[in-house]
N, C-alpha and C positions, 0 to 999 in steps of 0.2 A: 321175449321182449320185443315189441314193437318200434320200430325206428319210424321217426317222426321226418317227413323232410319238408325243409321249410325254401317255399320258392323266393328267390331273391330276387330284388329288380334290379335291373343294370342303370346308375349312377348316369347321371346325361351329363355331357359334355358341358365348359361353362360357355361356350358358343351358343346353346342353346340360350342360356338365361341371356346371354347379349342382346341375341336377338328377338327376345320376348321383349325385352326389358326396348329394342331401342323400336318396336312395333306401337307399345304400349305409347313413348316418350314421339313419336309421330302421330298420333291418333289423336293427344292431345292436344301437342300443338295444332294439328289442322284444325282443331274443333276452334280452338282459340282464333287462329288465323281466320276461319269462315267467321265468327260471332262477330271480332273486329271488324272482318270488312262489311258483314250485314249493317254494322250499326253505322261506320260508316256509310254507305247507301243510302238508310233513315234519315244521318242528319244532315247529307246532303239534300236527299229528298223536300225535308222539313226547311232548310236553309234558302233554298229556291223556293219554294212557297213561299214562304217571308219574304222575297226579292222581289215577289212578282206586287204584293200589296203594296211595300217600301216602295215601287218606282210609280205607281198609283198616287201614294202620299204625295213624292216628292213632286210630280206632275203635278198636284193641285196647290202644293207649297210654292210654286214657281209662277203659276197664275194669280197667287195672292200677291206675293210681290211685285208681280208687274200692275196691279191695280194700285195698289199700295204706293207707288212711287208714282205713278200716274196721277193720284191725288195729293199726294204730298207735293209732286210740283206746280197742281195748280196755287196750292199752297203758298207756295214762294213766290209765283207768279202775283197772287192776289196781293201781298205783303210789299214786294217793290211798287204796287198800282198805288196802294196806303198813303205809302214815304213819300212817291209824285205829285196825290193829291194835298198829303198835307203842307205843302209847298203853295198852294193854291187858296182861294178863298171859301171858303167852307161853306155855301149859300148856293141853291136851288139843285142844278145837276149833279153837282162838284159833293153836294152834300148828300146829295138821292147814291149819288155811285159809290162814296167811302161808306154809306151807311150799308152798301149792297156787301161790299168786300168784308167788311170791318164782321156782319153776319157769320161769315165761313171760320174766324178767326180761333173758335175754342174745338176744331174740331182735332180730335184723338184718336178716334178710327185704330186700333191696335190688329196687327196682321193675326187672321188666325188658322193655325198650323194645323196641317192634317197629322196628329202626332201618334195616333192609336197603335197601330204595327209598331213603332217604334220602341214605346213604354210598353208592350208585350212582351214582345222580346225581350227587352233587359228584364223587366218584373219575373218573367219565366224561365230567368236563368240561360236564354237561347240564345243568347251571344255566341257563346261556346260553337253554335253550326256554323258561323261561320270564318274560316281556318285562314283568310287571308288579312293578315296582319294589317296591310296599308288599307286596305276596304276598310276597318274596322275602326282602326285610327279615324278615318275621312269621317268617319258616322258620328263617332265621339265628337270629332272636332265641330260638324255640322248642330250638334245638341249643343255645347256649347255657344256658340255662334246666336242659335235660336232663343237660349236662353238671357245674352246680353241684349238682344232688340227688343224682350218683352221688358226685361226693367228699363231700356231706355221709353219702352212705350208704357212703363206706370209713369215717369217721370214729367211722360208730357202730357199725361193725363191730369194729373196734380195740377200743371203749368196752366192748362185749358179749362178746368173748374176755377182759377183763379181769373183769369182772360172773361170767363163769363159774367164774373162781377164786373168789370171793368166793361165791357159790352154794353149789361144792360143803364147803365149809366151814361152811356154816349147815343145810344140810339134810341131814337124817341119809339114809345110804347106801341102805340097805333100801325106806324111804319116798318117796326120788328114783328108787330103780328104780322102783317102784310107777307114781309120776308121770313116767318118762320117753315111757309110750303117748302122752300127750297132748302138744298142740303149739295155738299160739298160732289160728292157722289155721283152727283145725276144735275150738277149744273152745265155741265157741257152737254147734257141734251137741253139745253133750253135754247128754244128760239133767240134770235137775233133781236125778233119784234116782242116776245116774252121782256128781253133786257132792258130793251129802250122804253117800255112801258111803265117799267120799275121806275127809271131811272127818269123819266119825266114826271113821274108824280112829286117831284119838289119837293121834299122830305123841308122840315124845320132847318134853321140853320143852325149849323153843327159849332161857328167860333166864339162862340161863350161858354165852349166846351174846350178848350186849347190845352188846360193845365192835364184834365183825364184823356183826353186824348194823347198826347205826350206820356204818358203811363203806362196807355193803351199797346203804344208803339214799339216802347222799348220792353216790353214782355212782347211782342209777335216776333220783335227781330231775334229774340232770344228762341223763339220756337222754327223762324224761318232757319237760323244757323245748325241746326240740333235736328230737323229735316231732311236740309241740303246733305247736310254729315251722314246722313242714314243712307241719301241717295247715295252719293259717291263710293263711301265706305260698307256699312254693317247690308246694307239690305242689296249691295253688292257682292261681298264675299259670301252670303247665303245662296245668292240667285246661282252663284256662279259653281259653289261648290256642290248644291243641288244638281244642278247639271252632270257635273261629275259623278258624283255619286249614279245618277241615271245610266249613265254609259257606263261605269264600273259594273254595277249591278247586272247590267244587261250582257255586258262582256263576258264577265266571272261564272254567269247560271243561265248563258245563251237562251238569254230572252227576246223576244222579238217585241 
């Protein structure tokens, strides 16, 4: 009879499986540790790209409001000239100059915002790159902000389609053509001799027009008040939080 022998394996220690076991339980984690911090990397990467356009926006954002309030206070400027003259007799210069001002009257001009970077980002979900909370908050805040001066600037839009009815009702036909060349915008490049040229051609007289002019007036002082308020307040705390945002941004993703 033949004896069969069967070779046996020697049993491994459970040291062994520890140590498979805590090899395996590092290999994964690092793998997870390297993926995280790659992807971190990305969205930093991707995060500062979006900084570098964002401080682009905001730089041209910052240049509209400063033209923006530049014209709005000629604005208010032309609006106290109004009130002075209608105190006066409305007949030859006195009537050529309120009819010159009284022109600027229905302008709306509404600020417009470099917003493109911005509505990407959020549309793309890309909020998420960036991880600093008060940055993020100031962005939100700064969209809201933008979005209360565009309805206050439908509202004065409204206010200055109405202003035009009232306009062309005070200002005689022939001398509103005259004064339709100029525009609110580019009346401070107008010559000195430009002005006085308007302003001697003796326009009709305006005081058999007292009741719509008085109409005229108290809708301007209504649009001069709701300006002013933009200058001091909304189109201030944008300018201003714009700013910040620029230096945060540049801070945050060492941009030069």
């Amino acid at each position: 009879m033949e004896v069969h022998h069967h070779s046996h394996t020697s049993r491994k220690k459970w040291t062994h499986y520890f140590w498979e076991f805590l090899m395996l339980f590092l290999a994964v984690t690092l793998g997870f540790f390297v993926e995280n911090q790659r992807e971190h990397y990305i969205e930093n990467v991707r995060a500062k790209e979006f900084s570098k356009t964002l401080v682009k926006d905001l730089h041209n954002d910052t240049a509209a409001i400063y033209a923006q309030k530049k014209y709005a206070g000629l604005y208010v400027a032309f609006v106290d000239s109004l009130l002075a003259l209608s105190k006066t007799k409305l007949d030859g210069n006195n009537a050529s100059r309120f009819s010159l001002y009284t022109r600027f009257m229905y302008w709306t001009q509404p600020i417009i915002w470099s917003r493109a970077t911005f509505e990407q980002i959020k549309n793309s979900g890309s909020l998420r790159y960036f991880k600093n909370y008060r940055l993020l908050e100031k962005m939100m805040n700064y969209e809201g902000i933008v979005k209360q001066i565009d309805m206050e600037s439908y509202n004065n839009t409204i206010r200055g389609n109405l202003l035009l009815k009232q306009i062309n009702v005070v200002i005689d036909p022939i001398y509103h053509h005259e004064l339709s060349k100029y525009f609110l915008m580019t009346v401070d490049t107008m010559s000195s001799q430009t002005v006085q040229q308007i302003i001697l051609q003796n326009s009709e007289s305006l005081e058999n027009k007292r009741a719509e002019i008085k109409e005229l007036l108290n809708m301007v002082v209504v649009q001069q008040r709701n300006f002013q308020r933009n200058i001091d307040v909304s189109w201030k705390q944008a300018e201003e939080l714009a700013v910040e945002l620029i230096n945060d941004l540049k801070k945050e993703y060492h941009l030069k």
